[in-house]
PDB file of N, CA, C and O in Angstrom, chain B, residues numbered from 101:
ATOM      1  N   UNK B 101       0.856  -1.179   0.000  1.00  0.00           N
ATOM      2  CA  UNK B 101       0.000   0.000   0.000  1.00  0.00           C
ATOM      3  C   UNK B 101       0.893   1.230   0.000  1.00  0.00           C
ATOM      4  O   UNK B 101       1.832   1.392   0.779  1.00  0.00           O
ATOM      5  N   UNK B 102       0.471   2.182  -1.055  1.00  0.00           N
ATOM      6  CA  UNK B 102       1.481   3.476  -1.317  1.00  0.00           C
ATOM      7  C   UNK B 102       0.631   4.361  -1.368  1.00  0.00           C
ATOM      8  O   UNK B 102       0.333   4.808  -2.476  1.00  0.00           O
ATOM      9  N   UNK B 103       0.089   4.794  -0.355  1.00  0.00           N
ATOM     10  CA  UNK B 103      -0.437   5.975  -0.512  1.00  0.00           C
ATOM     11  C   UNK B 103      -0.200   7.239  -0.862  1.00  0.00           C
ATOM     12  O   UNK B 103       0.654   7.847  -0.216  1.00  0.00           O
ATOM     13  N   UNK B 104      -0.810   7.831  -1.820  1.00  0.00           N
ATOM     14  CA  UNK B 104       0.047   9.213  -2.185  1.00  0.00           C
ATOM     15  C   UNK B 104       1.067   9.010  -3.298  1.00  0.00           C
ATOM     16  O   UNK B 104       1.121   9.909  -4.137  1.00  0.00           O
ATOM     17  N   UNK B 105       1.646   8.273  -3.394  1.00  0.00           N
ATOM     18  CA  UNK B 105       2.756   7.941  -4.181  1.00  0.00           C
ATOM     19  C   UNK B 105       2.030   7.849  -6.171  1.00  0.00           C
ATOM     20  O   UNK B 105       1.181   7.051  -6.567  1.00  0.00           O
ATOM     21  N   UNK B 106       2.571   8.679  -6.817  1.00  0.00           N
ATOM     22  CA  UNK B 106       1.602   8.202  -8.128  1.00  0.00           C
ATOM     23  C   UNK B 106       2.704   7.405  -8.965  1.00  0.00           C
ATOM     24  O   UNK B 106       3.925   7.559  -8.985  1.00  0.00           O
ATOM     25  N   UNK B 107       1.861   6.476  -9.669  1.00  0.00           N
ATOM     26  CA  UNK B 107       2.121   5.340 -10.476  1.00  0.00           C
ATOM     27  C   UNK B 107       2.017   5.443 -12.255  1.00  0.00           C
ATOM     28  O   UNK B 107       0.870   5.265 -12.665  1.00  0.00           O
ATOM     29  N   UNK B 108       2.765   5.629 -13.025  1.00  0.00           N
ATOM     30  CA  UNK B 108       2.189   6.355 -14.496  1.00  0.00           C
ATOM     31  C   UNK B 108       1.980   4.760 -14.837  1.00  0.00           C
ATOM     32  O   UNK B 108       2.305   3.774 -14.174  1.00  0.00           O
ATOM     33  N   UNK B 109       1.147   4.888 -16.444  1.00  0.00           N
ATOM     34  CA  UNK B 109       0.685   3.775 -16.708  1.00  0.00           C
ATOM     35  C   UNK B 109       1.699   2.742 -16.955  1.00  0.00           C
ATOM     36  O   UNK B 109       1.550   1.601 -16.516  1.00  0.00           O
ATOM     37  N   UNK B 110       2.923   3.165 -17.775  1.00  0.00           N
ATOM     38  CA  UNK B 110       4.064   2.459 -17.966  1.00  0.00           C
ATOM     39  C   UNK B 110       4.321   0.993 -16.450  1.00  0.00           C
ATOM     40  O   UNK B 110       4.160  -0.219 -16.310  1.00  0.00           O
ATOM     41  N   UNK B 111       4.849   2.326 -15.564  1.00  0.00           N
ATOM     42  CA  UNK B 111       4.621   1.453 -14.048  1.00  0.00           C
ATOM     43  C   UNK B 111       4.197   0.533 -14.054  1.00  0.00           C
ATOM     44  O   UNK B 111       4.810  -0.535 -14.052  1.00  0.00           O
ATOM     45  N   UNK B 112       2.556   0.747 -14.067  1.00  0.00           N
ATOM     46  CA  UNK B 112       1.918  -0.084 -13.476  1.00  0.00           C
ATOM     47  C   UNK B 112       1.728  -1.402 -14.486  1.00  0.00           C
ATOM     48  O   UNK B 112       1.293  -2.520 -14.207  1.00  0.00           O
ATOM     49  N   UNK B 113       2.177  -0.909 -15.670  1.00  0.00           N
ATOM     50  CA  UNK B 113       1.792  -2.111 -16.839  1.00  0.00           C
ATOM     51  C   UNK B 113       3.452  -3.140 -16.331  1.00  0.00           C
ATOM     52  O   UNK B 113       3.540  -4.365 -16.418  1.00  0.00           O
ATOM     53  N   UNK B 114       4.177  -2.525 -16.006  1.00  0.00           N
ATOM     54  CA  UNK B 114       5.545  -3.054 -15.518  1.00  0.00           C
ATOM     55  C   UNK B 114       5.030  -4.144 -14.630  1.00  0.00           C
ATOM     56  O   UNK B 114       5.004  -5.361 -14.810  1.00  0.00           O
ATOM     57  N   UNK B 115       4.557  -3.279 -13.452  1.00  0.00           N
ATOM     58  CA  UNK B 115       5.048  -3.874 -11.920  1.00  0.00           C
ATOM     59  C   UNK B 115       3.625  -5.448 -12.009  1.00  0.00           C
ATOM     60  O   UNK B 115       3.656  -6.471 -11.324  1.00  0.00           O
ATOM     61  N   UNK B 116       2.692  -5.114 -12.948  1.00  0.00           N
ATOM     62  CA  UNK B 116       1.445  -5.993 -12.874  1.00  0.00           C
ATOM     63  C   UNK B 116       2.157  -7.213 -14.099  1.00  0.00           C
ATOM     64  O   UNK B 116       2.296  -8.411 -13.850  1.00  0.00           O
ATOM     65  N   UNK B 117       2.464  -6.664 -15.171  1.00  0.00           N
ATOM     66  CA  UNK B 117       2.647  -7.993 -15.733  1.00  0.00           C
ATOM     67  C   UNK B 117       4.274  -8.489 -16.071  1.00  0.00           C
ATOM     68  O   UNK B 117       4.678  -9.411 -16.780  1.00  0.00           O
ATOM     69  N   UNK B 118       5.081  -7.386 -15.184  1.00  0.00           N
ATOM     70  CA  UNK B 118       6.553  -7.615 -15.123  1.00  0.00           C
ATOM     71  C   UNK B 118       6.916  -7.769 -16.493  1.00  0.00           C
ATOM     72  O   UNK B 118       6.549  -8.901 -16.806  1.00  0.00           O
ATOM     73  N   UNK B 119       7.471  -7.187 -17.507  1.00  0.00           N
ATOM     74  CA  UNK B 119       8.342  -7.221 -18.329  1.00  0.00           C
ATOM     75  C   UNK B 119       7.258  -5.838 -18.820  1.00  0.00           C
ATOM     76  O   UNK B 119       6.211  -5.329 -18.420  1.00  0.00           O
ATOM     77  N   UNK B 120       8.325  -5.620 -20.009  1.00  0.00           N
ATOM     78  CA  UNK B 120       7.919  -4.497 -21.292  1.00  0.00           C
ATOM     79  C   UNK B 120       6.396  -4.470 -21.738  1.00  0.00           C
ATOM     80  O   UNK B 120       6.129  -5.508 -22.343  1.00  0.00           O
ATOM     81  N   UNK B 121       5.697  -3.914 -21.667  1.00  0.00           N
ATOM     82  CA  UNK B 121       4.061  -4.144 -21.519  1.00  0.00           C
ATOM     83  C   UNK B 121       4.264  -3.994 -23.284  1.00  0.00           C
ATOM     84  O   UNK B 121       4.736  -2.859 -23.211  1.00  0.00           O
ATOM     85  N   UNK B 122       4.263  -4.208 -24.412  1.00  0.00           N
ATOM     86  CA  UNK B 122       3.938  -3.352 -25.959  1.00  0.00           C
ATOM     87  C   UNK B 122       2.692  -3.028 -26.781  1.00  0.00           C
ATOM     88  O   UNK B 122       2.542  -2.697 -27.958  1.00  0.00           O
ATOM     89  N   UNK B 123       1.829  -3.239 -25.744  1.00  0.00           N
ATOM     90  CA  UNK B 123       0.467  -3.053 -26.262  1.00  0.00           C
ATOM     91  C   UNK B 123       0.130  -1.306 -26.045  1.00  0.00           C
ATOM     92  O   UNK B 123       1.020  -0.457 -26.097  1.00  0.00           O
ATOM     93  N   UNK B 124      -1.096  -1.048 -25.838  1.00  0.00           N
ATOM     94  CA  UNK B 124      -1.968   0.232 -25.785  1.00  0.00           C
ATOM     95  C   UNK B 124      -1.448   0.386 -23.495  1.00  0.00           C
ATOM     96  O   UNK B 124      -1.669  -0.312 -22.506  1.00  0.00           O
ATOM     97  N   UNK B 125      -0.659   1.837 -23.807  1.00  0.00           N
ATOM     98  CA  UNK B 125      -1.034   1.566 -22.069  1.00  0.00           C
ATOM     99  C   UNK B 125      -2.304   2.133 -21.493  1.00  0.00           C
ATOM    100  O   UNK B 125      -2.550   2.051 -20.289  1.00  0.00           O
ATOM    101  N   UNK B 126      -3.050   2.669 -22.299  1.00  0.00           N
ATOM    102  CA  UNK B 126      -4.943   2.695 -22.395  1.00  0.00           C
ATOM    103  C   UNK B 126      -5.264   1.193 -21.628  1.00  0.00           C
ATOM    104  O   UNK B 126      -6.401   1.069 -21.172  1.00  0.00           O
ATOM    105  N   UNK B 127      -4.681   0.492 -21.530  1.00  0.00           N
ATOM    106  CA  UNK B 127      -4.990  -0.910 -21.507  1.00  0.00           C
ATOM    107  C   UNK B 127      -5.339  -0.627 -19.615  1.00  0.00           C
ATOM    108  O   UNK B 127      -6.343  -0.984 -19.000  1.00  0.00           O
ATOM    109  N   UNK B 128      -4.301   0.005 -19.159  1.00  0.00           N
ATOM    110  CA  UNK B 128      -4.719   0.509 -17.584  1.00  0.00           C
ATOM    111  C   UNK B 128      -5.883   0.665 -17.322  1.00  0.00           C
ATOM    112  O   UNK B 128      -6.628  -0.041 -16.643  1.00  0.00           O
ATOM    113  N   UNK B 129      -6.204   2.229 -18.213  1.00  0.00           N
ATOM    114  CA  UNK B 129      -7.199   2.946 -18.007  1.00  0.00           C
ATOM    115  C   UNK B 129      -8.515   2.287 -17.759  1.00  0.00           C
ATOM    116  O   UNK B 129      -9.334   2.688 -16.932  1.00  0.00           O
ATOM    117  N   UNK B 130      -8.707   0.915 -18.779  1.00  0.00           N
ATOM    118  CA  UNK B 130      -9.413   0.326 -18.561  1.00  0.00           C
ATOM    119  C   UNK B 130      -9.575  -1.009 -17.301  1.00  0.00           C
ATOM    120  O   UNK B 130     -10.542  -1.555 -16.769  1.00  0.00           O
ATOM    121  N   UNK B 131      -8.339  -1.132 -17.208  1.00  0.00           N
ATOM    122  CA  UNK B 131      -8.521  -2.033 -15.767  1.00  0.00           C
ATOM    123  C   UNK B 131      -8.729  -1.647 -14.575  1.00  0.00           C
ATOM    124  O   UNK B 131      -9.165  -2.398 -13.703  1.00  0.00           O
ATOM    125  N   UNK B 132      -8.372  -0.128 -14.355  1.00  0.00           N
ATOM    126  CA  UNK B 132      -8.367   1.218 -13.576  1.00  0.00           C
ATOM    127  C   UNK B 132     -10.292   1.067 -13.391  1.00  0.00           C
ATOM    128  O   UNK B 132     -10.773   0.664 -12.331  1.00  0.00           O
ATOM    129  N   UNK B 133     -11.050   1.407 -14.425  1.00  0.00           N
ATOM    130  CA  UNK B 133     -12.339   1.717 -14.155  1.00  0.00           C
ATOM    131  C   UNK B 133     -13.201   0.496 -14.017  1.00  0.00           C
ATOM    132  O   UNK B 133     -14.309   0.785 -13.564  1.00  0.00           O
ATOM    133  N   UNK B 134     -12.995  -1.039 -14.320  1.00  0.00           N
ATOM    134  CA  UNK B 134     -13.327  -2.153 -13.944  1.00  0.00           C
ATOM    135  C   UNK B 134     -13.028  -2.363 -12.657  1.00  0.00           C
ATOM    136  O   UNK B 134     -13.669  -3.283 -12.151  1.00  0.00           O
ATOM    137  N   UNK B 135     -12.243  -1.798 -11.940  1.00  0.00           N
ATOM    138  CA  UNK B 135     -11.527  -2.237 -11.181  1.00  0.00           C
ATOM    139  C   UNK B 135     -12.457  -1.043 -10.002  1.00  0.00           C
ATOM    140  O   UNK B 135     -12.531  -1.279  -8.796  1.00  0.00           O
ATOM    141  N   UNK B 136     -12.958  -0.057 -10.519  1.00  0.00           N
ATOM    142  CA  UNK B 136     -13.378   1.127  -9.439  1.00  0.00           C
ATOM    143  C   UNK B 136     -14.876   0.777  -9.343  1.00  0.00           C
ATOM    144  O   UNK B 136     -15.372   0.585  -8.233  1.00  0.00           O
ATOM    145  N   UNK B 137     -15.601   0.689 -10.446  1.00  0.00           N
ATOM    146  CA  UNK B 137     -16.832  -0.676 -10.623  1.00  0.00           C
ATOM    147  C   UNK B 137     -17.040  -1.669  -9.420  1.00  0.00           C
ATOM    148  O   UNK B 137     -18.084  -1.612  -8.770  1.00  0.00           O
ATOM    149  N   UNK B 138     -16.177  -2.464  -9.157  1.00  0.00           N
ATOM    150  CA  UNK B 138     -15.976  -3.270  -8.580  1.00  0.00           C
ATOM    151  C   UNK B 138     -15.383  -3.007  -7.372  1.00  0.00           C
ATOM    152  O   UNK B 138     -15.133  -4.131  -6.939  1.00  0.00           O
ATOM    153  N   UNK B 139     -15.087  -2.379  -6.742  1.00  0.00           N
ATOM    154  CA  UNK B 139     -14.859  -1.775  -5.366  1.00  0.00           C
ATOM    155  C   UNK B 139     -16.248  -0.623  -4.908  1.00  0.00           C
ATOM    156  O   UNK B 139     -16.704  -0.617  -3.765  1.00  0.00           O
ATOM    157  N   UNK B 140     -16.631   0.046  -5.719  1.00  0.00           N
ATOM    158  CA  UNK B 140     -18.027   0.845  -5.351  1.00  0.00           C
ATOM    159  C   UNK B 140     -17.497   1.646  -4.755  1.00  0.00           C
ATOM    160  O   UNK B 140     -16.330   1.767  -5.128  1.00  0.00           O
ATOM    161  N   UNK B 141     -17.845   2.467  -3.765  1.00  0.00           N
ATOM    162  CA  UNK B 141     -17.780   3.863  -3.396  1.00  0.00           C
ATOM    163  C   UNK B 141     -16.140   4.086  -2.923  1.00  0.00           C
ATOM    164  O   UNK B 141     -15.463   5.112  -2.856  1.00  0.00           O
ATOM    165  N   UNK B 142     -15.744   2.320  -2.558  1.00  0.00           N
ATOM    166  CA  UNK B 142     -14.156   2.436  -2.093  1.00  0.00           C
ATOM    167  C   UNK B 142     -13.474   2.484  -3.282  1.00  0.00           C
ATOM    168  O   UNK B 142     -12.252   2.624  -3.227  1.00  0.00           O
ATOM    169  N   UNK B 143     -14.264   2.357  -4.822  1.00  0.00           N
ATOM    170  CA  UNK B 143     -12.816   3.076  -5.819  1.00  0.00           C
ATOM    171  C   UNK B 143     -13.133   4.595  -5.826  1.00  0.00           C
ATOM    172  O   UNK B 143     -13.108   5.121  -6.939  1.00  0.00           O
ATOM    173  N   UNK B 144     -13.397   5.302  -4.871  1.00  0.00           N
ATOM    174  CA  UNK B 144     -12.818   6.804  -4.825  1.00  0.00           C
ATOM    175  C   UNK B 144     -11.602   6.755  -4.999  1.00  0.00           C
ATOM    176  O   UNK B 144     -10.972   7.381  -5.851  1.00  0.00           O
ATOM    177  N   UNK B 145     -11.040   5.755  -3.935  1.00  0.00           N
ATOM    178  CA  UNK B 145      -9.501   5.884  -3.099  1.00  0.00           C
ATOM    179  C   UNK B 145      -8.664   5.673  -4.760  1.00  0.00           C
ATOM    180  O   UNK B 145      -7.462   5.935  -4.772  1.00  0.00           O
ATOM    181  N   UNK B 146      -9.128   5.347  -5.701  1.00  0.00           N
ATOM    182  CA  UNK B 146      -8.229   5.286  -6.755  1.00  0.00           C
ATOM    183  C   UNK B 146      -8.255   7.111  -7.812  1.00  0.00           C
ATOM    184  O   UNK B 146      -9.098   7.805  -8.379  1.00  0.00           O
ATOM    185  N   UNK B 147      -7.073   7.141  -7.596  1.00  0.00           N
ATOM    186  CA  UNK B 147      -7.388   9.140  -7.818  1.00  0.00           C
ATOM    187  C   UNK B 147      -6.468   8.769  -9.235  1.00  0.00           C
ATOM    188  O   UNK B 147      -5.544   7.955  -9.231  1.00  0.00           O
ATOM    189  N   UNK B 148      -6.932   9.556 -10.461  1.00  0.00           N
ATOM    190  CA  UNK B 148      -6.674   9.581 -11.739  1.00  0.00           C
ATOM    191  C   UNK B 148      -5.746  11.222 -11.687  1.00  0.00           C
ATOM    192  O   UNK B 148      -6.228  12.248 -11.208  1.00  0.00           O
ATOM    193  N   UNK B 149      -4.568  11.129 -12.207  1.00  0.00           N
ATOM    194  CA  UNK B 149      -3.430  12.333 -12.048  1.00  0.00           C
ATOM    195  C   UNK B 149      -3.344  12.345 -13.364  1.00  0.00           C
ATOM    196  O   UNK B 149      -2.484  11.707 -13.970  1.00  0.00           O
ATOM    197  N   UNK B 150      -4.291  13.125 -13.964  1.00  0.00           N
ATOM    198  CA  UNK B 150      -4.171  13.538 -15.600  1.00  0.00           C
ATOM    199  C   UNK B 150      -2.849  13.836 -16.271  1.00  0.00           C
ATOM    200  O   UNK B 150      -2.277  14.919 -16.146  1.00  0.00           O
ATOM    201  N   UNK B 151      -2.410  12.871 -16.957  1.00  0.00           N
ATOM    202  CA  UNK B 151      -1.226  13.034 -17.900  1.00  0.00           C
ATOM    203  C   UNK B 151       0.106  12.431 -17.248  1.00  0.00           C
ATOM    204  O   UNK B 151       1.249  12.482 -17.701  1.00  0.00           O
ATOM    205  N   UNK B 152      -0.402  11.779 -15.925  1.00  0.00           N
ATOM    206  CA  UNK B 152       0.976  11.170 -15.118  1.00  0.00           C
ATOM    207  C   UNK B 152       0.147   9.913 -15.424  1.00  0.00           C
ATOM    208  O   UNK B 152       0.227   9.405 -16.542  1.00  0.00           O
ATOM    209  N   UNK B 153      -0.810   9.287 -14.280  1.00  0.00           N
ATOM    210  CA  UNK B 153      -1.263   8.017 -14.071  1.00  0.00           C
ATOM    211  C   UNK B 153      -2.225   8.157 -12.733  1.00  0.00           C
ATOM    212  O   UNK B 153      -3.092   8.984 -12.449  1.00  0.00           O
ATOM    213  N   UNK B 154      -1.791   7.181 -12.139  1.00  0.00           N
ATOM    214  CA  UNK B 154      -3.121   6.635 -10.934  1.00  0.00           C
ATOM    215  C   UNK B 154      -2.077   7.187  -9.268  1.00  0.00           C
ATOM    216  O   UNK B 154      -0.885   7.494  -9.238  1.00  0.00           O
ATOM    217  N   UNK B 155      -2.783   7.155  -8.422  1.00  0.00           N
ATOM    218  CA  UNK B 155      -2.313   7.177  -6.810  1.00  0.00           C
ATOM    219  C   UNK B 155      -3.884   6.952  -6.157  1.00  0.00           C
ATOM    220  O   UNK B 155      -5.044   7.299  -6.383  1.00  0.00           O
ATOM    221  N   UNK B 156      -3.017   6.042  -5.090  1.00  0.00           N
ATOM    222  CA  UNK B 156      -4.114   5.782  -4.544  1.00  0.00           C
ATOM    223  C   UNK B 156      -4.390   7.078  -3.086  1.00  0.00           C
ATOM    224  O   UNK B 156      -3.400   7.238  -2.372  1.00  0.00           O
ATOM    225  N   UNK B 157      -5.258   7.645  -2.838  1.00  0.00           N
ATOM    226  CA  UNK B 157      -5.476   8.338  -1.784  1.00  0.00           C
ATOM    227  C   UNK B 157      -5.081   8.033  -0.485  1.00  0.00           C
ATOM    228  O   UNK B 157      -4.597   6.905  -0.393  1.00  0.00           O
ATOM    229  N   UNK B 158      -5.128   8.658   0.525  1.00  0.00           N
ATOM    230  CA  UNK B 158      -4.841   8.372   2.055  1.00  0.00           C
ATOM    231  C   UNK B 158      -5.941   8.595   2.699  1.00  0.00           C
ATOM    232  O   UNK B 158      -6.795   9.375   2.278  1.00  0.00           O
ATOM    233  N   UNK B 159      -6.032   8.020   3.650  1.00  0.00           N
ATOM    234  CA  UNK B 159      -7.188   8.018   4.562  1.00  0.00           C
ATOM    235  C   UNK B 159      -7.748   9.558   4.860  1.00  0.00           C
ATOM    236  O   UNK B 159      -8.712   9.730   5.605  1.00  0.00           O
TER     237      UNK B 159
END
């Protein structure tokens, strides 16, 4: 858990499927909002940093 800390899509396409991601990194964006869907009012805590990537909020 990294709160505060922001993650660009590159990152996260890294750290989730470990090696060189070469697809669309749009590919986030969309696991990002499936993913906030599916948590309900607790994907607030997922905060979108326009033109960097994702951070998750702090309490």
């Amino acid at each position: 858990y990294n709160p505060g800390i922001v993650f660009s899509r590159d990152k996260l396409l890294l750290e989730i499927w470990g090696y060189e991601f070469s697809g669309e990194t749009r590919t986030v964006d969309v696991h990002i909002r499936t993913l906030r869907q599916k948590l309900g009012v607790a994907g607030e805590y997922i905060e979108t940093i326009r033109g960097v990537g994702y951070r998750l909020a702090g309490k």
